[in-house]
Backbone bond lengths (Angstrom), bond angles and torsions (degrees), N, CA, C in turn:
res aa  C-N    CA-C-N  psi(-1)  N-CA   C-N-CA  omega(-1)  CA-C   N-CA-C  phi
1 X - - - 1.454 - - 1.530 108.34 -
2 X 1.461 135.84 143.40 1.085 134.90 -159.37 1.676 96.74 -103.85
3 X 1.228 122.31 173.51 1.620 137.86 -165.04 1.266 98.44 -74.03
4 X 1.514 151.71 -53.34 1.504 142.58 156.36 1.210 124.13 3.03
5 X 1.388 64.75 -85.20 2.084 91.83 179.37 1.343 115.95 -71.00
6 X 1.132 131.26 -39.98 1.559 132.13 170.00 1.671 92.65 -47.87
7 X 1.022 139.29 -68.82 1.479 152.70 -151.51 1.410 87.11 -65.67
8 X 1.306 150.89 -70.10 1.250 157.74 -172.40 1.007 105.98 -53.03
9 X 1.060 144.54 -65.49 1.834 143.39 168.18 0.976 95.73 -46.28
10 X 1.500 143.56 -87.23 1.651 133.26 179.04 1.235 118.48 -9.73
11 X 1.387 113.58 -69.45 1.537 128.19 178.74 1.500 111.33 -49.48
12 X 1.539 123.04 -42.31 1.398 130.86 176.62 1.380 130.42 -64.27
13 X 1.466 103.21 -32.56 1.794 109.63 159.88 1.374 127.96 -90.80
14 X 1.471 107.04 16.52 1.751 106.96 175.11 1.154 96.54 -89.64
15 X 1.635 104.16 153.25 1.680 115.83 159.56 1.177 128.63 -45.01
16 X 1.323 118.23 134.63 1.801 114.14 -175.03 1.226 111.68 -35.31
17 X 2.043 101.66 -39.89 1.689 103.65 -169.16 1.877 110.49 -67.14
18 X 0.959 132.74 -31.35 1.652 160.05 160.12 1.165 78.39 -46.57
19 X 1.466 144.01 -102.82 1.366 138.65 -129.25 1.736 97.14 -64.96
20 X 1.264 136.13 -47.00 1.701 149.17 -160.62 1.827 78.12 -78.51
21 X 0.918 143.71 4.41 1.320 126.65 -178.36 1.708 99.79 -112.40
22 X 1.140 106.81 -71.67 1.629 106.02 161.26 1.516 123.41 -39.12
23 X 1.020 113.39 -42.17 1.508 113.21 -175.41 1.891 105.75 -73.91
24 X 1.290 101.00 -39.21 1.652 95.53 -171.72 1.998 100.40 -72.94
25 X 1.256 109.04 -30.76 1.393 132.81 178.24 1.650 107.08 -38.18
26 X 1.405 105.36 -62.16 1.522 129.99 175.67 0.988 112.86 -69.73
27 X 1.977 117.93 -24.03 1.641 94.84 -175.82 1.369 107.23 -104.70
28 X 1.778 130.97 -10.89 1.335 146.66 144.84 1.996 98.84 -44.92
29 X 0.887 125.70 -14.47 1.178 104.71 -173.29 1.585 95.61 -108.20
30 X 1.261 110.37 -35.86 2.090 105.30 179.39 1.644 91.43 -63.51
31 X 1.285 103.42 -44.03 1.663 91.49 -168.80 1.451 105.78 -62.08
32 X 1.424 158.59 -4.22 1.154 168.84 135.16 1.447 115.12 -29.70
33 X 1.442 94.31 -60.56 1.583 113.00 -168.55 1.751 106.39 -81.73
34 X 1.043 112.10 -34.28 1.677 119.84 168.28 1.608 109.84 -72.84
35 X 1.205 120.63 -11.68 1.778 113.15 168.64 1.201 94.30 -96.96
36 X 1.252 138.09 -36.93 1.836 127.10 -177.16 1.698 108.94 -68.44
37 X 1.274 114.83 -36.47 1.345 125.56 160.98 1.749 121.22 -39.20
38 X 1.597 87.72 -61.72 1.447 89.51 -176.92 1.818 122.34 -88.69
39 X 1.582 104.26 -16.61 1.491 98.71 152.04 1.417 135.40 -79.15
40 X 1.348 119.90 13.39 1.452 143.83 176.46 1.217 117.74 -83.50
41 X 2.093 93.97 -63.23 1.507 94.84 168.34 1.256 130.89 -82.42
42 X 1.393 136.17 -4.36 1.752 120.01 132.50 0.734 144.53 -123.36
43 X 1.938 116.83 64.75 0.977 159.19 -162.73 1.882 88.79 -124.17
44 X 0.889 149.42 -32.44 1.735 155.57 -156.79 1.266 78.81 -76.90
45 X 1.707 101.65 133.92 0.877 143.86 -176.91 1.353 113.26 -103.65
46 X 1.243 120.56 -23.26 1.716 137.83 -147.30 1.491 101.08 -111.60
47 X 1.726 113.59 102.35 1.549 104.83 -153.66 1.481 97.52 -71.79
48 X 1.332 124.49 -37.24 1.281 109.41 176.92 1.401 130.91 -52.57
49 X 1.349 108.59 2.86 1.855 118.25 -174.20 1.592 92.87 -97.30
50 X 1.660 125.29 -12.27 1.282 106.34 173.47 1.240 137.23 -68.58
51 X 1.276 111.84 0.98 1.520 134.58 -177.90 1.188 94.32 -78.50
52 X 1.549 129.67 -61.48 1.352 120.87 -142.28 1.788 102.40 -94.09
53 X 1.129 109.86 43.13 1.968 103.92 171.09 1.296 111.41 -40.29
54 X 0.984 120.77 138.67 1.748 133.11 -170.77 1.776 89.33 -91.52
55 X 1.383 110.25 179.29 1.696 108.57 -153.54 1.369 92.29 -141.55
56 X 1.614 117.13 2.39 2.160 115.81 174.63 1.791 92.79 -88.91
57 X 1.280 97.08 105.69 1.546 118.42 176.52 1.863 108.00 -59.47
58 X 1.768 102.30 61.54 1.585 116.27 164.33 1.555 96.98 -0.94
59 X 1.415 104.50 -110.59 1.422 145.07 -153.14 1.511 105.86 -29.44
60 X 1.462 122.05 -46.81 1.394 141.87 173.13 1.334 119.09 -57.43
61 X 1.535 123.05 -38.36 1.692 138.54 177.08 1.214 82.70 -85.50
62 X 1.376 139.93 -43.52 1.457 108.62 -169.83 1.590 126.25 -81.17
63 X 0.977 117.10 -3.44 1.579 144.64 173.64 1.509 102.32 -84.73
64 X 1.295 118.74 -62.05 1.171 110.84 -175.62 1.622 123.47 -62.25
65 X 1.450 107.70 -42.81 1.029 116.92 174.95 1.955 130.22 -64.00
66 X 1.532 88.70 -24.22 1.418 100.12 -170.26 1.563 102.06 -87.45
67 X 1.453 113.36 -36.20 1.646 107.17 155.35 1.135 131.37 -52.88
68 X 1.160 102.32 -71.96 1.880 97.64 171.67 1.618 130.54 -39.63
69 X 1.481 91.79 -34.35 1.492 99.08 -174.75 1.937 101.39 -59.47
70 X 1.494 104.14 -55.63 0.810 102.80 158.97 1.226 161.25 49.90
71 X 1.599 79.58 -135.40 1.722 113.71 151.69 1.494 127.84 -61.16
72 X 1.611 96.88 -9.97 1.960 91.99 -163.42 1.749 74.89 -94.95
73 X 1.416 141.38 -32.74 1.267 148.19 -124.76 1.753 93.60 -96.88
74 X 1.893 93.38 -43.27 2.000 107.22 -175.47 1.734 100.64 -64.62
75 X 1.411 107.61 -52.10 1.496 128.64 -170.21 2.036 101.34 -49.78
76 X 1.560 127.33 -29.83 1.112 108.13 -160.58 1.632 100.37 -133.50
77 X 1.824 104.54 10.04 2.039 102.86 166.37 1.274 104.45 -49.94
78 X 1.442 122.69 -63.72 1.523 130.21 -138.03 1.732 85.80 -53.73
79 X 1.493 120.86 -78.01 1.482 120.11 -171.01 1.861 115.68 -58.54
80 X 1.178 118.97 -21.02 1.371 101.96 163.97 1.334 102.84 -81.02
81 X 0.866 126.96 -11.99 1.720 107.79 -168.52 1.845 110.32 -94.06
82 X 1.507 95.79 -5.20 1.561 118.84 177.01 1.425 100.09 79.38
83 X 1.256 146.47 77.34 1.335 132.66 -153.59 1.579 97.79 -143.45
84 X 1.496 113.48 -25.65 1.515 123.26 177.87 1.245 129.04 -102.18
């Protein structure tokens, strides 16, 4: 079986609460990478780079993402933390 699919079956027998942990995990981490994004782009120093503003609405993926992450992250403490 190749690394994909091994990874996908893995992922498929964790607990819902396991999967809402990974998933908020991954989206706490885009939301990471979307604030370095958006402190980059007005962070330019180079006035002629003010022309070229990029058009992936940073600030917005990082909101979105940092909620959800979140919520999937609040939604699955109680059972990772063994509490239920």
């Amino acid at each position: 079986m190749d690394l994909p699919a091994n990874l996908i079956a893995q992922f498929e027998l964790l607990s819902d609460a396991a999967q809402l942990a990974l998933a908020g995990g991954a989206l706490w981490l885009f939301a990471g990478f979307a604030g370095v994004m958006e402190r980059r782009r007005t962070r330019g120093r180079n006035l002629a780079r003010l022309e070229q503003v990029g058009w992936v609405p940073w600030t917005g993926l990082f909101m979105l993402a940092a909620i959800l992450g979140g919520g999937c992250l609040a939604m699955s403490l109680p059972v990772v933390l063994g509490a239920s």
